[in-house]
DOTI-400021 format. One record per atom (N, C-alpha, C): residue in one letter; x negated, y negated, z negated. Coordinates in steps of 0.05 Angstrom, whole numbers, plus 5000, padded with zeros to 4 digits. Example, Ala and Ser with C-alpha at 12.3 -4.5 7.8 and 13.67 -1.06 7.14 Angstrom:
% residues 2
A473651144844 A475450904844 A473650664844 S474350454858 S472750214857 S474249994843 
% end
This chain:
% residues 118
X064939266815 X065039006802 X067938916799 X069638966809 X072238906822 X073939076796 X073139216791 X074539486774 X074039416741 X071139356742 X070139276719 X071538916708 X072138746734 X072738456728 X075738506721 X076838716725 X079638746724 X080138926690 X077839016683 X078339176655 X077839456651 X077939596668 X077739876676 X076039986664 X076540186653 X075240376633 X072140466642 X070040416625 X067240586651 X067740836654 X069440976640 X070241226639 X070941266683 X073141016679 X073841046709 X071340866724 X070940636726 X068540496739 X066940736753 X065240866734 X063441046736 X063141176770 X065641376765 X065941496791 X066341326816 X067941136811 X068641076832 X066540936850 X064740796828 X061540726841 X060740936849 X060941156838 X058941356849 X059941486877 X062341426875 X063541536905 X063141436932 X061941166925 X061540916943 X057740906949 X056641146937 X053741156936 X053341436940 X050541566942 X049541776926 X049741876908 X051841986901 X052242096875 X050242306870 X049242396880 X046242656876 X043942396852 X043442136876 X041241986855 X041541916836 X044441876820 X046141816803 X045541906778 X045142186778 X045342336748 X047642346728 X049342326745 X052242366728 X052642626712 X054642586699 X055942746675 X057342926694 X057443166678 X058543446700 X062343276702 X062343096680 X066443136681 X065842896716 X064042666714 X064942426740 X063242596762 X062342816760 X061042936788 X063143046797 X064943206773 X067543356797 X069143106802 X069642926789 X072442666797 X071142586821 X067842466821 X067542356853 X067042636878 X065942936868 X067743236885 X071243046897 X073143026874 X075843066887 X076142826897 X075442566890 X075342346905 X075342346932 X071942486947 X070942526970 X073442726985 X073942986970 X076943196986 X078043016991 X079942836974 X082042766975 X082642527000 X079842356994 X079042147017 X079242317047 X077742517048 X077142597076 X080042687074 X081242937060 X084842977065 X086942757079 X086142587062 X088242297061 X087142247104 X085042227109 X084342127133 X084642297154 X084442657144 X085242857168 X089042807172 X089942697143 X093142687157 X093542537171 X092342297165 X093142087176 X092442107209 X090742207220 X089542307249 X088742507245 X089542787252 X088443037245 X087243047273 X084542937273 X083342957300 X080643167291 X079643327316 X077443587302 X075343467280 X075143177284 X071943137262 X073443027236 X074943017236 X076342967201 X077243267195 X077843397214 X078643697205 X076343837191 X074643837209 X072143887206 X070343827181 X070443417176 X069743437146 X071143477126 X074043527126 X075143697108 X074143957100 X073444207116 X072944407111 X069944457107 X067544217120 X065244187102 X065044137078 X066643917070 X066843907038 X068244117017 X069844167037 X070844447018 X068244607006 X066644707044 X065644887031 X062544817016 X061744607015 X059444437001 X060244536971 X062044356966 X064244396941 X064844586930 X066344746940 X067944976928 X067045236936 X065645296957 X064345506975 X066945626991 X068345507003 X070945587012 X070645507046 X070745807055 X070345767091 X072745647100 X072845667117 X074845487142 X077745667138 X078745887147 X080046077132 X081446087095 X079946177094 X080346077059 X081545817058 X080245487060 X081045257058 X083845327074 X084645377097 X087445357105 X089545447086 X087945797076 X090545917057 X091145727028 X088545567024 X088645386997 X091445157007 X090645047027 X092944787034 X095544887036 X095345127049 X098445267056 X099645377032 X097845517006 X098545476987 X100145176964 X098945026972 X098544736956 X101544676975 X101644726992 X104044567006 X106544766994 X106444986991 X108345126978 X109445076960 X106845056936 X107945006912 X108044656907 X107744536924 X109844236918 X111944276928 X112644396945 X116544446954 X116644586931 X115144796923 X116944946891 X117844746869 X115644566863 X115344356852 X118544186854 X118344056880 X119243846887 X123143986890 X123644166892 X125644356895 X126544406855 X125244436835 X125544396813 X126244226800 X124643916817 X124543766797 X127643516815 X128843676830 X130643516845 X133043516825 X134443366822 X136343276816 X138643096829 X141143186820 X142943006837 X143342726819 X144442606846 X145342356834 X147442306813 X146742146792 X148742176772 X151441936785 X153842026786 X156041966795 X156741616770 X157641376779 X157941166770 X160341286744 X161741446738 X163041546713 X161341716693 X159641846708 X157341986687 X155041726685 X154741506697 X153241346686 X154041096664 X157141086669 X158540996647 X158241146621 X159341366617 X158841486600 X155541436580 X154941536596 X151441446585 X151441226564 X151841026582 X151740736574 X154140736545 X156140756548 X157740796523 X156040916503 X155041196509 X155041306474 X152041116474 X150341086496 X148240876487 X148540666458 X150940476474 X152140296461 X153240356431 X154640646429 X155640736406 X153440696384 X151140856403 X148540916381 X147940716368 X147540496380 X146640246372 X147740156341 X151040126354 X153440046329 X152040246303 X151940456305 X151840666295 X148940546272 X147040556284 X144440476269 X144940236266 X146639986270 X145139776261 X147239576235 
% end
């Protein structure tokens, strides 16, 4: 209701109701059955970091394998994977800080452009 009073697409609405219910009694569309699937991972994920105590570990790797058919084993090499490639990620997409003379610059030919077109 909250999602819907605010504008939100039923595209999005949809799942997110359904994540908050039975989505089995639902009869959803195959695309909001997998969004409320990664919803539910991501929810239980988000709650094993936050306290990685055995029963959030635990429904992490039930839903995996409900979901994905992925045993306890497997799900670890998947995360240890996933954590890899965001350092690959995150190691790519790093950049240094641009120095207050290279941010002058910028701003000049910005300014040039302007003169330039108008």
């Amino acid at each position: 209701a909250v999602l819907q009073s605010w504008g939100f697409p039923y595209s999005i609405v949809q799942p997110v109701y359904a994540h908050h219910r039975d989505a089995n009694d639902l009869n959803l569309p195959i695309m909001t059955q997998g969004l409320v699937r990664c919803m539910r991972v991501a929810e239980a994920f988000a709650e094993m970091c936050d306290q990685p105590v055995p029963q959030r570990i635990l429904r992490v790797n039930q839903l995996l394998a409900e979901y994905y058919q992925k045993g306890r084993m497997e799900a670890q090499d998947v995360f240890l994977t996933a954590i890899e490639k965001t350092n690959q990620m995150t190691e790519i997409l790093r950049t240094p800080p641009l120095s207050s003379d290279e941010l002058e610059a910028i701003v000049s030919q910005i300014k040039e452009g302007d003169h330039i077109h108008s």
